[in-house]
C-alpha positions in Angstrom: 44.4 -92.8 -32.0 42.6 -96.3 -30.6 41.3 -95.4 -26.9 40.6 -98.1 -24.4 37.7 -96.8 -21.9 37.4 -99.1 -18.5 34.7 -98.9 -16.5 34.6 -99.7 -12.9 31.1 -100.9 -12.5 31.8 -100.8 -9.0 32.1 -97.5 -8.5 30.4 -94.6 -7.0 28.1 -97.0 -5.6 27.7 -99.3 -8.7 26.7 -95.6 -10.3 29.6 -95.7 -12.6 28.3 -98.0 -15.7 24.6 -95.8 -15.6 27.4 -92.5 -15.9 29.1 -94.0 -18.7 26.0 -94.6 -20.8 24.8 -91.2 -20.5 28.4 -90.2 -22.0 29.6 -92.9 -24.3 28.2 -91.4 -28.0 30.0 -88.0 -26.7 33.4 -90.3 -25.6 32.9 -91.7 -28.7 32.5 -88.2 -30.7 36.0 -87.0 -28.7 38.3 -89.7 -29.3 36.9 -91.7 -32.4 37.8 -95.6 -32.4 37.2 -96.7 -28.8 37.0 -100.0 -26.7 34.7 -100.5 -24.1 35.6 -103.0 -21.2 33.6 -103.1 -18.1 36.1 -104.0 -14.7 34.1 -106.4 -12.2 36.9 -106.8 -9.8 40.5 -105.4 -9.7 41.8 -108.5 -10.9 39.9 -108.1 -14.2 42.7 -105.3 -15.1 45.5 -106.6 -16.0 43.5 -109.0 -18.7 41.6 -105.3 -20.1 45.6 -104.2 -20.3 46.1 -107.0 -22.2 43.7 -106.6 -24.6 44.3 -102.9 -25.0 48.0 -103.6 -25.8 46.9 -106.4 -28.5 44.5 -103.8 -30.3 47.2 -101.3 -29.8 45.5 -98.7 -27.6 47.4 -95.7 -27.0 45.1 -94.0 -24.5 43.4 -95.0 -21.7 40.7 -93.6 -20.0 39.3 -95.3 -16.7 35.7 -94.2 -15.6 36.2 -94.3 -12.1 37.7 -92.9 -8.4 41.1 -92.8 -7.1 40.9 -96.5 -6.1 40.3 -97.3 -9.7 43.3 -94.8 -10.7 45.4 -97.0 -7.8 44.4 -100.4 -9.2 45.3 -99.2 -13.2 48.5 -97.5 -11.9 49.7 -101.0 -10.4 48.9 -102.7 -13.0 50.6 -100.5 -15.7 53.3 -100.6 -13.9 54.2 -104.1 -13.9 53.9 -103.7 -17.8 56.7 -100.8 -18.1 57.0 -101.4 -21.7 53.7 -100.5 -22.7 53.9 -96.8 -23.4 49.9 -96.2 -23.1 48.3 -92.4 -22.1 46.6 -92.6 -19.4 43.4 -90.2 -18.6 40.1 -90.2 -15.7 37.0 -89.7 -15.9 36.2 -88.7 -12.3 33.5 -91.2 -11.3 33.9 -92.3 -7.1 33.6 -91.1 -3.9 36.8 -89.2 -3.1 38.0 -88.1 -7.0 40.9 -86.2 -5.3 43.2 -86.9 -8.0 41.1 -85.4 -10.8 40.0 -82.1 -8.2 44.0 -81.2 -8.6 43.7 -81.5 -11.7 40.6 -79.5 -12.3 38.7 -82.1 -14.0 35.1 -80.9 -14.1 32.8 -83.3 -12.0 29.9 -83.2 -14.6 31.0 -86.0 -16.8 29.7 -84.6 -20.1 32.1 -81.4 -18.8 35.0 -84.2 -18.2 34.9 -85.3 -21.8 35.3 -82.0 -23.4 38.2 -81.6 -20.5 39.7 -84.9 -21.6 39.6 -84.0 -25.4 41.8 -80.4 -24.9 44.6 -81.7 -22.5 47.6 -83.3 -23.7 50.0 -85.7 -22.4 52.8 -84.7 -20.1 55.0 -87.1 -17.7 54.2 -87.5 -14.8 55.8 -89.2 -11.6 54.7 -92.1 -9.2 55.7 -93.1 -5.4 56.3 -96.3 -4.9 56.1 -97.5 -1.1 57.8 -100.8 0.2 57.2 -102.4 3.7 56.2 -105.3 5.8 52.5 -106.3 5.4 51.6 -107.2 9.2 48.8 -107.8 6.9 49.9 -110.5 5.6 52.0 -111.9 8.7 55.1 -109.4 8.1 56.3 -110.4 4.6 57.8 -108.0 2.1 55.3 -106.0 0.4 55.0 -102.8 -2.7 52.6 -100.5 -3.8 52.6 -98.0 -6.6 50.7 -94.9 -5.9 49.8 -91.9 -8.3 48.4 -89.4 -5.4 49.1 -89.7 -2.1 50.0 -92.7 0.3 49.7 -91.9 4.1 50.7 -93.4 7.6 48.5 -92.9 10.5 45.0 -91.5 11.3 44.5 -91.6 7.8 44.5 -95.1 7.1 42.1 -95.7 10.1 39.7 -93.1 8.5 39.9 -94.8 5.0 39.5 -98.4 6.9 36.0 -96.6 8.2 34.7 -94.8 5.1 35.5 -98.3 3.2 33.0 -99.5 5.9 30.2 -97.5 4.7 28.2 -99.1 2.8 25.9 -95.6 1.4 28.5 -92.9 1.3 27.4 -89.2 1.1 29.2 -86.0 0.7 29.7 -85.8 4.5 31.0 -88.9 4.9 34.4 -88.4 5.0 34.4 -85.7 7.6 32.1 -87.5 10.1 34.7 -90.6 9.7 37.7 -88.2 9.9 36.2 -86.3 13.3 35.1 -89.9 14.7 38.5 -91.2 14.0 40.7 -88.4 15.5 38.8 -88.5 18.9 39.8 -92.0 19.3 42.9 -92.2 17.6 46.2 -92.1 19.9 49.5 -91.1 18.1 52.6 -93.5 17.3 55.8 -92.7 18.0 57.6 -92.6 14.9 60.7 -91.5 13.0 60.8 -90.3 9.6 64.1 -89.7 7.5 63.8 -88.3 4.5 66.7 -88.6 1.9 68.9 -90.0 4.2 68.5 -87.6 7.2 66.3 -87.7 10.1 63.5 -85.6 9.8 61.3 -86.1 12.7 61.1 -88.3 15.8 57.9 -88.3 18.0 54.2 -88.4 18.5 52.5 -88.3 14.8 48.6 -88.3 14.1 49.5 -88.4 10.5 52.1 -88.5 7.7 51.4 -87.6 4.2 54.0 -88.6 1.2 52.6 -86.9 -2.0 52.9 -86.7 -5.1 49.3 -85.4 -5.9 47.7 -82.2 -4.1 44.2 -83.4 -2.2 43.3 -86.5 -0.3 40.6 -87.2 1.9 37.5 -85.8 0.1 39.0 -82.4 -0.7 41.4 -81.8 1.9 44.3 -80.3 0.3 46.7 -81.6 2.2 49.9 -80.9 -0.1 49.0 -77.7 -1.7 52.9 -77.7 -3.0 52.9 -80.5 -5.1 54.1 -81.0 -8.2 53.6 -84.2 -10.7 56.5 -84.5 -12.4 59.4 -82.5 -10.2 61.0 -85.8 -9.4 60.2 -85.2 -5.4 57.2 -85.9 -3.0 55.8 -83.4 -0.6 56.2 -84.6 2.9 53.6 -83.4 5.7 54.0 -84.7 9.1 51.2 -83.5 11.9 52.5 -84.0 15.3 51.5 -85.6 18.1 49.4 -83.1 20.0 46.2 -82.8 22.2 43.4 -84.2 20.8 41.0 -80.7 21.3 43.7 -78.9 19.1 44.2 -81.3 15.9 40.4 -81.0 16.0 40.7 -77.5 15.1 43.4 -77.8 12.9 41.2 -80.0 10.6 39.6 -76.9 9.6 42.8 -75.3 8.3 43.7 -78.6 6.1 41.1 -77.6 3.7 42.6 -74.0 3.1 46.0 -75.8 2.9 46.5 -73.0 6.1 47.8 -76.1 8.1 51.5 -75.6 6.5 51.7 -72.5 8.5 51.2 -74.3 12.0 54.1 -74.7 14.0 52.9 -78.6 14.8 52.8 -79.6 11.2 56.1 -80.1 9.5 56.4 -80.2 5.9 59.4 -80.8 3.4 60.6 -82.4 -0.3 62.1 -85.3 -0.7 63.2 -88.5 -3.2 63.0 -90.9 -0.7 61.2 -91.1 3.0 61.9 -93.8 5.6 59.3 -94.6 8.2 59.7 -96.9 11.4 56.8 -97.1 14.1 58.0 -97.7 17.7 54.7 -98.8 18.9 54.1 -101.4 16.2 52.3 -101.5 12.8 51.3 -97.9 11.4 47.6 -97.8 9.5 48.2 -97.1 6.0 46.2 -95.6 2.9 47.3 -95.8 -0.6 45.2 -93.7 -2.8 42.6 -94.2 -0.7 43.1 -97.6 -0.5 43.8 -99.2 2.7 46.7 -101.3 4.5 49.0 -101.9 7.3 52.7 -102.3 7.7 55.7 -101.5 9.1 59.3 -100.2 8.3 57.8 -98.3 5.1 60.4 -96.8 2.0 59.1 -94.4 -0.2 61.2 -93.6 -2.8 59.7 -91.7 -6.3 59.8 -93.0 -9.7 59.6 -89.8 -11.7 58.2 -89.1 -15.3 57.0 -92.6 -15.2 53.1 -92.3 -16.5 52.0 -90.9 -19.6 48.6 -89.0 -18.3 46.3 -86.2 -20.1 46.5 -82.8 -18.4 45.0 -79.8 -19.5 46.6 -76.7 -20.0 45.1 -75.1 -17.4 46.2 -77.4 -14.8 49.7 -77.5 -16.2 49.9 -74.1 -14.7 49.5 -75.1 -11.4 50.6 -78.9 -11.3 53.8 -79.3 -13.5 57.5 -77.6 -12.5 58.8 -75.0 -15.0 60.4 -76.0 -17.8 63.7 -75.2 -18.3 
């Protein structure tokens, strides 16, 4: 097995490259033959894809956070063809895509992780929309976790503002944003049917389980069952969706009568009070008339058997 690692040496706070030294004989002891390539700048991926297909890499493990995960994703998918395994080694500020799986956070931990799981299929969202970004024109996105519409994407907009980001950091951004935050009026259809129309603080179309620093927003989810899990909170006074934050990290929130969840294959979104904030694994944007639609066994990714328990739909 060849193994193409990529670094993001821009992540964790430039951390990431100073992790993967103190790791890189024991990466190297796991997986024999492996490749080294160092990512400056998103851009730089598609080129370290390029090269991993020409030494014909099977797996791929990024040392990074869910933004890294979001910028390989993208680019593996507009190379369908290249049938590459694709594992993290949590290394970023949120890591909410690894904490469903159960990825250890000690990196030495994470190799020994890496080495027992297997690959499984898993699926991916793919969101289309207008970028008011990018004065309205046609936009896409793949995602691997969880895209959002909302208070969320003001809150990621914030954290990404932060230059020195501590544990704490996303709750102090997620309190500050929710007292100033006022909800749009949405509607949300979802396979076809209309699934809510009203107020919204937030609406969550997952594949993955946790967003947010460990909130556990879709505690449902599963990888590769061909659906997302929908979560809508509605619109509501601003004293009580204050509390309710508490219950998101329990995954408690599903119980509340002003929180709406479903499955779907396909969500439509249209704001009535103009462009909705938007997060894509953490990564932020803004648009308008948004299509979700999932894409399922698509990725190749390592999953331990441990996690397969919890994260994959029974077989058979």
């Amino acid at each position: 097995m060849r193994t193409m690692i990529i670094v993001n040496a821009n992540a964790a706070g430039g951390k990431a490259v100073a992790v993967f030294k103190s790791i890189e004989a024991r990466m190297a002891e796991a997986f024999g033959e492996i490749t080294v390539a160092v990512s400056e700048k998103p851009e730089d991926v598609a080129g370290i894809l390029g090269t991993a297909a020409a030494a014909g890499a099977n797996l791929l493990i990024v040392v990074g956070g869910d933004g890294t995960n979001h910028t390989l994703i993208n680019a593996l998918a507009a190379r369908p063809g290249l049938g590459i395994t694709f594992g993290n080694l949590p290394v970023g500020t949120g890591t909410d895509w690894s904490r469903a799986l159960g990825v250890p956070s000690d990196p030495r931990a994470a190799v020994d992780w890496l080495k027992q799981a297997q690959p499984v299929l898993c699926d991916l969202g793919k969101v289309e929309y207008r970028d008011t970004l990018n004065g309205g024109r046609p936009a896409s996105r793949f995602f691997l976790n969880i895209s959002s519409a909302g208070v969320s994407g003001e809150i990621v907009a914030r954290v990404n503002r932060v230059r020195r980001r501590t544990a704490s950091t996303f709750l102090r951004t997620t309190v500050g944003a929710l007292f100033k935050y006022r909800p749009q009026r949405i509607t949300v259809e979802r396979d076809g049917e209309k699934f809510y129309e009203g107020p919204s603080y937030l609406l969550a179309v997952a594949n993955g389980q946790f967003f947010g620093r460990g909130m556990w927003a879709a505690p449902n989810a599963l990888i590769d069952d061909g659906l997302f899990d929908v979560v809508l909170v509605e619109g509501m006074p601003r004293l009580r969706v204050l509390l309710a934050l508490r219950t998101v990290f329990s995954g408690r929130h599903l119980q509340r009568k002003d929180v709406r969840s479903a499955r779907a294959a396909s969500v439509r979104v249209h704001s009535e009070d103009g462009p909705l904030s938007l997060e894509f694994d953490g990564e932020e944007g803004q648009g308008q008339d948004l299509l979700y639609t999932v894409i399922p066994k698509a990725l190749k990714i390592l999953v331990h058997p441990s996690a397969a328990k919890v994260l994959l739909a029974p077989s058979g």
